[in-house]
C-alpha positions as CSV (number, residue, x, y, z in Angstrom):
1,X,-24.4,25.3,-11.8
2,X,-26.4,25.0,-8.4
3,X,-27.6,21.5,-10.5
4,X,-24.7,20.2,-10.2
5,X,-23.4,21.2,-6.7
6,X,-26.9,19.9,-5.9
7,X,-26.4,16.1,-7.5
8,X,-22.9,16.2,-6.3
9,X,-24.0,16.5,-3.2
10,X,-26.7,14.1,-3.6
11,X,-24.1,11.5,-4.6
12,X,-21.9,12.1,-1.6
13,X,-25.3,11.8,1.0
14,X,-25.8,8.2,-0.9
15,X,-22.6,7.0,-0.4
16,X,-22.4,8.2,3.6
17,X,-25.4,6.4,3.7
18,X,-25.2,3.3,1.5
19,X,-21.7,2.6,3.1
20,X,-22.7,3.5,6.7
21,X,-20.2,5.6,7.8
22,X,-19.9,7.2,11.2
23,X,-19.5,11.0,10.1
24,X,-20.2,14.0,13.0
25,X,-23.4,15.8,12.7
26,X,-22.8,18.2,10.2
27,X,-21.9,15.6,7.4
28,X,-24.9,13.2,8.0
29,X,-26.3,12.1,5.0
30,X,-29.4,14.0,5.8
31,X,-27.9,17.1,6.3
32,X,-26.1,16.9,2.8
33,X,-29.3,15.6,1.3
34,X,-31.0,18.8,2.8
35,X,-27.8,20.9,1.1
36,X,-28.9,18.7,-1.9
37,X,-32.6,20.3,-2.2
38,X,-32.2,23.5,-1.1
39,X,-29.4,23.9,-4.2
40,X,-32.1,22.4,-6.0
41,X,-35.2,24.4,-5.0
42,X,-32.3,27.3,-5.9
43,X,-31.6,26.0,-9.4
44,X,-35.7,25.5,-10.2
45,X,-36.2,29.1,-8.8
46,X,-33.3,30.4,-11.4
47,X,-31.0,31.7,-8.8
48,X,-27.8,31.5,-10.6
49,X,-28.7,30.9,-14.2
50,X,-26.8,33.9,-15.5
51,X,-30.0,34.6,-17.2
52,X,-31.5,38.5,-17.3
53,X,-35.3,38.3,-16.7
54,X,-37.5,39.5,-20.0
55,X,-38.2,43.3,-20.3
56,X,-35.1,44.1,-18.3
57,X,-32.4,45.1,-20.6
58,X,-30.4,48.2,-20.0
């Protein structure tokens, strides 16, 4: 799920970017891109996944 927050957001820095428009500083495209990897580096770590680690069932 934080994969696709992650590319969503990716898409939406692209497009504040590729079409140049004049946003405040908390919706630059580098401030969504930055949203962008740290949902990412989230998603790789496994935060999220719904997944219970091996060994640990109760």
């Amino acid at each position: 799920m934080l994969g696709i927050v992650a590319a969503v957001l990716f898409f939406i820095a692209f497009l504040v970017n590729a079409a140049e428009l004049a946003t405040n500083d908390v919706f630059s495209s580098t401030n969504l891109m930055l949203l962008g990897l740290g949902l990412t580096a989230l998603h790789v770590a496994g935060v999220g996944s719904g997944r219970m680690a091996r060994g640990r069932r109760h």
